[in-house]
Structure formats: structure tokens, C-alpha cells
C-alpha positions in Angstrom: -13.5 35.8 -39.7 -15.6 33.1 -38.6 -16.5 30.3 -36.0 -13.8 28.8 -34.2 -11.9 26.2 -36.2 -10.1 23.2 -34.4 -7.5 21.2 -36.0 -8.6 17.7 -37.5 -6.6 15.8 -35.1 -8.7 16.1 -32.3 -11.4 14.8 -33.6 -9.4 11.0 -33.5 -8.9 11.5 -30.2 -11.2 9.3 -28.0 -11.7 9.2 -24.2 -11.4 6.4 -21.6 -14.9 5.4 -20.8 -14.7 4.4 -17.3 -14.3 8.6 -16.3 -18.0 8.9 -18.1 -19.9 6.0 -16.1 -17.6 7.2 -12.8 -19.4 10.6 -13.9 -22.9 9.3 -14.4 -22.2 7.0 -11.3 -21.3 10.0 -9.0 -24.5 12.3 -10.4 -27.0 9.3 -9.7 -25.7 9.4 -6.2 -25.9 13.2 -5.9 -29.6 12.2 -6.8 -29.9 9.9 -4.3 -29.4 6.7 -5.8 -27.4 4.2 -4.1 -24.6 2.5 -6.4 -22.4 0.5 -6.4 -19.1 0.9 -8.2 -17.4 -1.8 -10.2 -16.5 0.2 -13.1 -13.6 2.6 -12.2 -10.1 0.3 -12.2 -8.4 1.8 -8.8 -7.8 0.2 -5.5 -10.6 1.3 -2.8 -7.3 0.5 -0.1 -5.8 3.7 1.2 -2.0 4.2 0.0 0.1 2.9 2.7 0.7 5.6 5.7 4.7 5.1 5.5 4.3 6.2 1.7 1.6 9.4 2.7 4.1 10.4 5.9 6.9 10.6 2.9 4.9 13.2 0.9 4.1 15.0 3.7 7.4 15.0 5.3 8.7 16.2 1.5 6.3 19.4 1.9 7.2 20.0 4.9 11.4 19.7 4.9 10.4 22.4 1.9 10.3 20.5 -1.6 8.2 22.9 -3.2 10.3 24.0 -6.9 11.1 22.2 -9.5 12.5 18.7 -10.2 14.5 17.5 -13.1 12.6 16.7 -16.3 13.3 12.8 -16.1 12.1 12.9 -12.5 14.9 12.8 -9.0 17.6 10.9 -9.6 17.6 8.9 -6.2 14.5 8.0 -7.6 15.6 6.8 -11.0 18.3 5.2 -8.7 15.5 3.5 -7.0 13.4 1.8 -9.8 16.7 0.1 -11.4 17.7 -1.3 -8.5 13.9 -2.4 -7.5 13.9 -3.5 -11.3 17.8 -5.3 -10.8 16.3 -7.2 -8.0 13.1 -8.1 -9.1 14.0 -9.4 -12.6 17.8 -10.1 -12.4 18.6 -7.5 -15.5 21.0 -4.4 -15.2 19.2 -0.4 -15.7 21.0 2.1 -16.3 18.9 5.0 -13.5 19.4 7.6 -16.9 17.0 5.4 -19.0 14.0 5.5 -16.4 12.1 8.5 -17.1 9.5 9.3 -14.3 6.1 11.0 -15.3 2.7 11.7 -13.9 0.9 8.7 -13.7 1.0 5.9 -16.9 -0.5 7.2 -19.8 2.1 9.8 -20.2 4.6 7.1 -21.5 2.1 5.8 -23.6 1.2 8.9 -25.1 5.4 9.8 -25.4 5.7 6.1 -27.1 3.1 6.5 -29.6 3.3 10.3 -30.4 7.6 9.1 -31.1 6.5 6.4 -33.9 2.9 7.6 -35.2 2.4 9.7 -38.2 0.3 9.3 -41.0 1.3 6.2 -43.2 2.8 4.1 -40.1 1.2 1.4 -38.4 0.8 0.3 -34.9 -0.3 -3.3 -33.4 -2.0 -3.0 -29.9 -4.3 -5.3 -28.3 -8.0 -5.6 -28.9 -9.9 -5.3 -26.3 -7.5 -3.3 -24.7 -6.6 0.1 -22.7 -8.5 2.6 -24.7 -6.0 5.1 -24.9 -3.8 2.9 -27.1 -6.3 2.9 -30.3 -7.1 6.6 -29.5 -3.5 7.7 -29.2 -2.7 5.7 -32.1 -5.6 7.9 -34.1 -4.4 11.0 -33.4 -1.2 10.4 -34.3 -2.1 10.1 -37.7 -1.2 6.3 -37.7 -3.3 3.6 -38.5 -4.3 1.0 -35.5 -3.7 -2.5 -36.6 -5.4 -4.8 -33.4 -4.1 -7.5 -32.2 -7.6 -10.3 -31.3 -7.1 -11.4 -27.1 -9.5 -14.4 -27.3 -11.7 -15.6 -24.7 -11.0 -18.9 -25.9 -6.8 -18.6 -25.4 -7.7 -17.1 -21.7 -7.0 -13.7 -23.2 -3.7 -14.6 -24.0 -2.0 -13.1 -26.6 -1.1 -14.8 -29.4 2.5 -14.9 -30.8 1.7 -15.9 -34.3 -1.3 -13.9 -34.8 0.6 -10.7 -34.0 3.7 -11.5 -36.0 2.0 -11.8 -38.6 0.8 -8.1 -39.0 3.7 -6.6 -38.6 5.2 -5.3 -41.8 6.9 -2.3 -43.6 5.0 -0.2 -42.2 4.8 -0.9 -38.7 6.7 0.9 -35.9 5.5 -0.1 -32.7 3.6 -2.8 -31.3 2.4 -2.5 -28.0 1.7 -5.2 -25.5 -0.3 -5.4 -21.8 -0.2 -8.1 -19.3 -1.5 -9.1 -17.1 -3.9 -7.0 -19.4 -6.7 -4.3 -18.5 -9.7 -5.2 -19.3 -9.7 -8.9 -19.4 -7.4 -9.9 -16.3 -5.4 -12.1 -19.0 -1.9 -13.2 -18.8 0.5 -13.8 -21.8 1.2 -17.1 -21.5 5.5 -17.6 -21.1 5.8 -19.8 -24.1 3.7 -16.7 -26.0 6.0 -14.5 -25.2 9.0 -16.4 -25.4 7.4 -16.7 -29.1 7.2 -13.0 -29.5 10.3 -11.9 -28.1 11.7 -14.3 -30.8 9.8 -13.6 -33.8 10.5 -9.4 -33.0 14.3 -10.3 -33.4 13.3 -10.7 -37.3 11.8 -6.9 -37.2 14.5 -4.5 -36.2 12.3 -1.5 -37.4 9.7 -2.1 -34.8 9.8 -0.7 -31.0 8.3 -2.6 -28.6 5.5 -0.6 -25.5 5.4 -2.9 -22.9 2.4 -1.8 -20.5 3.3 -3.9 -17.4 1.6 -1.6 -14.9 -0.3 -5.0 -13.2 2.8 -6.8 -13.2 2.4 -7.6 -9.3 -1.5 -8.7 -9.3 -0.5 -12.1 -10.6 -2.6 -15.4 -9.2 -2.5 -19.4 -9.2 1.1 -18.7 -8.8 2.3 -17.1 -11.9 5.1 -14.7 -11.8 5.7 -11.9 -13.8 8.3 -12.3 -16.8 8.6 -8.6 -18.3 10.2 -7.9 -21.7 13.0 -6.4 -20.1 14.3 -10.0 -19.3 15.2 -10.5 -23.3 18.5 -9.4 -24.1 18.3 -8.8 -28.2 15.3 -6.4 -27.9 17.0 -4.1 -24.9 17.3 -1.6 -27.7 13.6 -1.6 -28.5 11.5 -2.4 -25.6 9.8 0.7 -23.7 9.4 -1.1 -19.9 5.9 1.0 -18.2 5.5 0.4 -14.7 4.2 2.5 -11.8 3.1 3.1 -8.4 -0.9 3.5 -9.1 -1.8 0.1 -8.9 0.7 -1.4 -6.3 0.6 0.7 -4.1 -2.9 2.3 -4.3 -1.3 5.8 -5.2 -3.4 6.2 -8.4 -4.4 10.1 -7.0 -0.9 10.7 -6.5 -0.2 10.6 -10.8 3.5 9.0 -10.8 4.7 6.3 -12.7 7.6 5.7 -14.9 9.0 3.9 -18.2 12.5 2.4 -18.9 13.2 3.5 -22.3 16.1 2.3 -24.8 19.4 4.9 -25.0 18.1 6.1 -28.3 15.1 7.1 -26.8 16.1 9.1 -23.8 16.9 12.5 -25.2 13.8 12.8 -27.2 11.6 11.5 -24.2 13.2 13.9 -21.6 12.3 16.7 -24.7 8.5 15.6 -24.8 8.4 15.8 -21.0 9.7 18.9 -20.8 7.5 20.3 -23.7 3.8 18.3 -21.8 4.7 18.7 -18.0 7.9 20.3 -17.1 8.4 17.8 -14.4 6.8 15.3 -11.9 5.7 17.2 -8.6 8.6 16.4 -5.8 6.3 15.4 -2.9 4.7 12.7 -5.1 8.4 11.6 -5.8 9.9 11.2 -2.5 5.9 9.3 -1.7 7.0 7.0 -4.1 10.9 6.6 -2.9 9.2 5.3 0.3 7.2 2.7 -1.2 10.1 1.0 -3.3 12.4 1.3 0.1 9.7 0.9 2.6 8.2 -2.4 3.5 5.2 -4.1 0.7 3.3 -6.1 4.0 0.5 -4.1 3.0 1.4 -4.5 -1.0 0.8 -8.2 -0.5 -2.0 -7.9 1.5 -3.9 -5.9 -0.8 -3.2 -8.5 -3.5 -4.2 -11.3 -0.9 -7.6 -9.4 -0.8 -7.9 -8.9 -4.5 -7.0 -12.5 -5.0 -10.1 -13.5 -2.6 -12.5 -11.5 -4.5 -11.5 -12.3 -7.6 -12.9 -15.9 -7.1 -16.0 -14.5 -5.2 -16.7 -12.5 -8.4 -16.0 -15.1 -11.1 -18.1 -17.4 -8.9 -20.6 -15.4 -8.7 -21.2 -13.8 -12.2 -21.2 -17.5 -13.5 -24.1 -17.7 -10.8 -25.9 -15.4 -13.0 -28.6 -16.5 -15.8 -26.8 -16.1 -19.5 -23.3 -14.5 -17.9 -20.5 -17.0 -18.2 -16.9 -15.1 -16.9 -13.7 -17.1 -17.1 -11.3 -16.9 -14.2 -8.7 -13.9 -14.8 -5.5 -14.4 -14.3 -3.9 -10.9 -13.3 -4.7 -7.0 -12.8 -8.4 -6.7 -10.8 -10.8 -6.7 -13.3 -13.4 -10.2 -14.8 -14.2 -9.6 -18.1 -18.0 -11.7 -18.7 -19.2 -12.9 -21.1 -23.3 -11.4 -21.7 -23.7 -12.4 -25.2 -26.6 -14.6 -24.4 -28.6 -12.0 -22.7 -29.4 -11.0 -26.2 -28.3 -7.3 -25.2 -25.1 -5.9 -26.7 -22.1 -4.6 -24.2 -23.4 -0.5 -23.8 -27.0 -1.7 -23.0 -25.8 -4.1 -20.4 -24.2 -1.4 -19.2 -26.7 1.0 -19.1 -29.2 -1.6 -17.8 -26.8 -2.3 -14.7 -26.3 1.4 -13.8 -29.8 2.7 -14.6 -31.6 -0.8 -13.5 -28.9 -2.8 -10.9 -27.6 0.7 -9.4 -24.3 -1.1 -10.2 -21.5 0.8 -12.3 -19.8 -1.6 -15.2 -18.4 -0.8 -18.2 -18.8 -2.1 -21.6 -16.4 -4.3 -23.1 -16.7 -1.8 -26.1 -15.2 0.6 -24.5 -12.1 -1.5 -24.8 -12.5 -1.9 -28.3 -14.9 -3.2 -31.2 -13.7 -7.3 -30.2 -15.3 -6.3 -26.8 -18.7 -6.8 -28.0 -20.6 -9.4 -25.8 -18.7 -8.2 -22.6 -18.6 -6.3 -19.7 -15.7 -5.6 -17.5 -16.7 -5.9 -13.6 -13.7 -4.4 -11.4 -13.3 -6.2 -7.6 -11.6 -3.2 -6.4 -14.5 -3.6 -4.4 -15.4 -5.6 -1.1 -16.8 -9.1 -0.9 -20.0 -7.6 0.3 -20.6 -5.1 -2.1 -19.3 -7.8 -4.7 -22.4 -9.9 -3.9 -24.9 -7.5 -3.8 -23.7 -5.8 -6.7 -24.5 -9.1 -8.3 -27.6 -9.8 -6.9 -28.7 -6.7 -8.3 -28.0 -7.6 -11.5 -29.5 -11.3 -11.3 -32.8 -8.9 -10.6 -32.3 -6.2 -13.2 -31.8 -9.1 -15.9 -35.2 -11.0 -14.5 -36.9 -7.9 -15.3 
């Protein structure tokens, strides 16, 4: 007899950083503080009412039980063909797996390769759950450096040349969260090439920003690469896009090899994906994207509003990002590290950030500044901090 005793794993499992400021955001307001919020990474547009009438129209014609494991198949049916369209390549509907939100597919691709004495490359800085997955799997993280100097890009070379014996799956992210980079074509041309050589190593390709693309880029996923078909794990969604990140659905593409043990961990974690949420998201791949492309319009505006303005600010320097909704600056010469700037903004500024550590260890010196926000609240966000660091 004795205390309670939990198993060692947990202990390597991190947490997503943005949920704890959003936390100590929402209590200084419950205090009476005004703040505001460019820390949590979610759309402040409403989901599109064609998409919400779907949902409720599902509740109410009565789809209420159970869905299949690997989500409805009109709606597997759906994302190939939206995927067919979009990038010219054939899906079979039985590889797309539909689950509740993104990180599920991350977690399933991780927990399928990890165990103690495997590696696995992912990006640094980078989504948080990816080293903290990795952890508690047992396997060791191997990061991959996104520059400031390359743009964030990542770099072909640089991650080739970690991968060996032991590796299993590399995981990649663009346009990436948190820097707003873009793999540059000819990078992942690179890649794509040099993962021919490695046979043994699957391939998580996070491409849940894949629309919020600016300057004219388009989106080249590593579906679009015929020799690693077998490999590549394709995440997508409907958070993002279509400002559904409440309504928890997204989905991967997964290799045939894959399927059945993927369908067996969904099973096992969630049973299935709630049907209202499903036939929501049938109506925004069949409905019409005006508003899709007007929210990306929007982000596009602020983006450059925010860049311009945090390079307004004394000893901040941001880069212009290329994709997702998110500047990642450049404080270093503030002489404060990433979790005090932080702290100063919410605590000072009354302005929610959230340290590039949070990201991982090669986030020091930054802070990642969302523009889910508007124009106005942009600026005076900013101008807050302009005071808090005069102080």
C-alpha cells in the first residue's frame, strides 16, 4: 500500500503552451483586465452559416448514434475528390481516416513508429506536440533547425543528414506553425528525393495551413510525389480553413499498410468522429469557399499590418511570413529571453503572445504574435508593447 504511482511515461508528456497563456489570458479578464489576444492560433471569423445550417440540419434529420471508425464514407468520398482536384493525384476514400481535430493523426503517426531506441526528425521550432509525442513514445526527438535566416524554410540537406538506422519517421509542417514559413519547392523537391534513399522512414506531413498561402505561392503537398505514396501520412483539416476549430474534425490520408492499424487506434482512443461535425464538414468541401477566400484576403492584410508594425518596434525585427497566421519576431535585442517577453506583454502590454520556446529550445529570442486578430486590435496590441518595453 502506498501513494498513488503513475507510470513513467507521463512524465515526457508536455503540453501546448498557447492553452496556459489563453488560461492566464481569460483569468486576467475575469479580473478585469483588458487584453488583447494574439496568442491562441484560431480564426476569430465565425464558421461559415452553410457549414453550421449542415450540423444542425444533421441533428435534426436524427444523426445522433454511431459512425464508422474511419469516419462516413461520403465523407472519405469527399476529401479524395477535394484532394483529386486540388492536387491532380488519385485517393483511394479507404485511406482517409477522419478524426477529431489534427493532433489525433499526429499522435496515431508517432505512437505507430515510436518506442524506445527509435528516432524521429521533426522541426525545431515547431508544433509542440511533435517533440512531446515523440517523448512519450519512448523515442528519441532528433530536431530538424528552421532558420530565420533561410525564411524558416526547411532545409533538405540538413535533415537528410540525420536520418539513419534508427530513424522511423520524420515529420514535416508547412506553411509551418509557429514561424508562418514555407518550404521552399526546390527544398522539397530535395527532400522528397533524398527520402527515396531511406525506405525504412515514414514520412508526417502536417499540411493543416496548406490554404493560407501569400505573395502567390501555392501549395505543393507530399502527396504530389509518386515514389513515397507508400510512406507519406497527408494531415489536413477543416479547423483552419474553414474556422471550424470548435467543431474537432480533421483527417489524414494514410499509406495501405497503414490503414488497418490506424482504424484500430481510433477505435481503441475515440470510437468515432461525432456525425453532426461530419456532415458540417461535407458542406464545406461541397459548399461554396467565397467566405474561405475572404478570410484569407483578411489574414493576408493583417499579416503585413503586423510585420509592419512589430519592425516599428524598438529592438523587434519580424521577417515577413509566408503562410499559416502567425509572425514569429525576433526580441533577442531586448536583452529579455522569449518567456519574459512573454510575461512582460501579458502582465505589462495586457497583450497575450507566446514564447517561441514554447515551440522548442531553437525558439529562444522569439515570440510568436497570431493576426487572427483585427487591424485595430493588431495596432494597439502593438502600441502596448512599444510602451511596456519603454518601461
Amino acid at each position: 500500500m502506498g501513494e498513488l504511482r503513475f507510470a513513467t511515461a507521463i512524465e515526457r508528456l508536455g503540453t501546448e503552451s498557447a492553452f496556459v497563456v489563453l488560461a492566464r489570458a481569460q483569468a486576467l479578464m475575469a479580473a478585469g483586465r483588458n487584453i488583447i489576444n494574439l496568442g491562441i492560433g484560431q480564426p476569430d471569423f465565425k464558421t461559415p452559416a452553410h457549414i453550421v445550417e449542415a450540423g444542425i440540419k444533421a441533428l435534426e434529420d436524427g444523426h445522433h448514434g454511431y459512425t464508422p471508425a474511419n469516419g462516413l464514407p461520403q465523407l472519405r468520398e469527399a476529401v479524395a475528390e477535394y484532394l483529386e482536384k486540388r492536387y491532380n493525384v488519385s485517393v483511394d476514400p479507404n485511406h482517409v481516416i477522419v478524426v477529431p481535430g489534427g493532433k489525433p493523426s499526429m499522435f496515431f503517426a508517432v505512437m505507430m513508429f515510436g518506442e524506445p531506441g527509435a528516432e524521429i526528425l521533426y522541426p525545431n521550432p515547431g508544433f509542440p506536440i511533435y517533440e512531446s509525442v515523440i517523448r512519450y513514445s519512448g523515442a528519441t526527438p532528433i530536431a530538424i533547425s528552421l532558420n530565420e535566416e533561410a525564411g524558416f524554410s526547411l532545409s533538405a540537406k540538413e535533415a537528410l543528414a540525420k536520418i539513419n538506422s534508427k530513424t522511423r519517421l520524420i515529420i514535416v509542417n508547412s506553411p509551418s506553425n509557429p514561424t508562418g514559413g514555407v518550404i521552399e519547392e526546390v527544398e522539397l523537391d530535395a527532400l522528397a528525393t533524398g527520402l527515396e534513399k531511406h525506405p525504412h522512414v515514414a514520412i508526417l506531413s502536417d499540411e493543416i495551413y496548406s490554404h493560407m498561402l501569400y505573395d502567390g505561392r501555392c501549395h505543393k503537398s507530399l502527396l504530389s510525389y509518386p515514389k513515397l505514396r507508400n510512406r507519406v501520412i497527408m494531415l489536413d483539416g477543416w479547423s483552419k480553413t474553414f474556422a471550424m476549430t470548435g467543431w474537432r474534425i480533421g483527417y489524414a490520408v494514410w499509406p495501405e499498410s497503414m490503414v488497418e492499424s490506424v482504424t484500430r487506434l481510433c477505435v481503441n482512443d475515440h470510437s468515432c468522429v461525432n456525425a453532426s461535425a461530419q456532415f458540417a464538414a461535407l458542406a464545406a468541401l461541397n459548399g461554396p469557399k467565397d467566405e474561405v477566400l475572404q478570410m484569407i484576403e483578411s489574414f493576408d492584410q493583417r499579416r503585413k499590418v503586423m510585420v509592419e508594425a512589430l519592425n516599428d518596434l524598438p529592438y523587434v525585427s519580424c521577417r515577413n511570413a509566408a503562410g499559416a497566421f502567425y509572425a514569429f519576431a525576433n526580441i533577442s535585442e531586448t536583452g529579455l529571453s522569449s518567456k519574459a517577453a512573454q510575461d512582460l506583454f501579458l502582465e505589462k502590454a495586457g497583450v497575450a503572445t507566446i514564447s517561441g520556446t514554447s515551440f522548442g529550445s531553437n525558439g529562444e529570442g522569439f515570440v510568436r504574435f497570431s493576426y487572427a486578430n483585427s487591424n485595430e486590435n493588431i495596432l494597439r496590441a502593438i502600441d502596448r508593447i512599444r510602451q511596456s518595453l519603454s518601461l
